[in-house]
C-alpha positions as CSV (number, residue, x, y, z in Angstrom):
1,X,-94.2,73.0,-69.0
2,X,-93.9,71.0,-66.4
3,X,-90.5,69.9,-66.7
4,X,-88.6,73.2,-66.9
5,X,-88.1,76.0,-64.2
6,X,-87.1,79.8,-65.0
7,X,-84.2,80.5,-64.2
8,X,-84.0,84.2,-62.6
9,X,-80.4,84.9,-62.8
10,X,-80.1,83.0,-65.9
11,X,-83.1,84.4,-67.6
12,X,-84.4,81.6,-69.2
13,X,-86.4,78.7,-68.1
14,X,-83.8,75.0,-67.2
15,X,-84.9,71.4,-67.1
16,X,-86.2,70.7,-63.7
17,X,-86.3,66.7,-64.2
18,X,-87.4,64.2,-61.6
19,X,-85.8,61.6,-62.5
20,X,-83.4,60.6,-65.4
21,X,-84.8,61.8,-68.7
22,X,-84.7,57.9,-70.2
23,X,-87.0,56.8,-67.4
24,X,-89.9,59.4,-69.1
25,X,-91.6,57.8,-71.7
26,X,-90.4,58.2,-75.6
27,X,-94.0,60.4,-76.0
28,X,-92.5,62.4,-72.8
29,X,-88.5,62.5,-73.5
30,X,-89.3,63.6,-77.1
31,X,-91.6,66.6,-75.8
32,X,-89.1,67.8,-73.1
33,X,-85.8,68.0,-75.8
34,X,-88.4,69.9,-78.1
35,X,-89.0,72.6,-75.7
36,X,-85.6,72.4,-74.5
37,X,-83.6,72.9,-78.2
38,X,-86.4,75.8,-78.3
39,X,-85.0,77.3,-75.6
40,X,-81.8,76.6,-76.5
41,X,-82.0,78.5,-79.4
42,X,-82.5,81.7,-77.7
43,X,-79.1,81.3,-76.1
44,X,-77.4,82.9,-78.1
45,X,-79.2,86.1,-78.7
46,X,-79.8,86.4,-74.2
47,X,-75.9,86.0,-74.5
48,X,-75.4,88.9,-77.2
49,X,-78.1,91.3,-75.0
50,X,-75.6,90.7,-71.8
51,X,-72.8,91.5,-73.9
52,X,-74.4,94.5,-74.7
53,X,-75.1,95.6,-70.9
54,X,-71.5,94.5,-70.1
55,X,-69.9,96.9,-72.9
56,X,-72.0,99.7,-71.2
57,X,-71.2,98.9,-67.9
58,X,-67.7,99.1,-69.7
59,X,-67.9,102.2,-70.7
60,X,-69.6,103.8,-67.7
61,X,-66.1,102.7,-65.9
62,X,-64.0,104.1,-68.0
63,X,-65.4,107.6,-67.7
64,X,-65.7,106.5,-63.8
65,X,-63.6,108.8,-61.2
66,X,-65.1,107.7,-57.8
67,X,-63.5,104.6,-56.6
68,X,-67.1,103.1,-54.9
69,X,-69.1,103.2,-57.7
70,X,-65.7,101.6,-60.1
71,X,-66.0,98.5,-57.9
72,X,-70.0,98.3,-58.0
73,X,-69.5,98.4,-61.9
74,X,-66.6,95.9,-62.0
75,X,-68.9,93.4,-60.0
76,X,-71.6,94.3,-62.0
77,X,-69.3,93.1,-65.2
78,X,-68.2,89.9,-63.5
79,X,-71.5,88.6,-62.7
80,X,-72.8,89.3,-66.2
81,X,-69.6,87.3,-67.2
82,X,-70.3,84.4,-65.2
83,X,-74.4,84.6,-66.5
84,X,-72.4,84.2,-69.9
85,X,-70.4,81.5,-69.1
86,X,-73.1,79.7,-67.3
87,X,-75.5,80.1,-70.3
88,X,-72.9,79.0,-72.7
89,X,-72.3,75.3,-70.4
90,X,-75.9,75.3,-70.6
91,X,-76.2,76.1,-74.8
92,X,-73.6,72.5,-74.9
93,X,-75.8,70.6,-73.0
């Protein structure tokens, strides 16, 4: 659609508007919040599958001796974090 981009880091595709989404037509406005509560909905369950990457990540540092790879692996976690966070501002919108 038109209207919405993927979002690579996100993982899911984000209104991409032109202008103000009262300015579209009713036909038009009512179409883009359709696809976007169907996206919304899948939220969620992108959230749970980084939550899952994040515990193994987890665990990997835990058994993890060499100092250089510990750091990859805790950057690794804190970006997966901020995905979360940033989907979850997103799921409120």
């Amino acid at each position: 659609m038109q209207f919405f981009q993927y979002n690579e880091r996100l993982g899911i595709m984000l209104p991409h508007l032109e202008k103000r989404l009262e300015e579209y037509e009713e036909t038009i406005q009512e179409e883009i919040l359709l696809k976007w509560e169907q996206i919304r909905g899948k939220i969620p369950d992108r959230i749970k599958s980084l939550e899952q990457w994040i515990n193994q990540k987890q665990t990997q540092l835990e058994e993890e001796e060499d100092f250089e790879t510990s750091c990859l692996l805790n950057s690794q976690i804190a970006e997966l974090a901020s995905i979360i966070n940033d989907l979850w501002i997103w799921y409120r919108i």
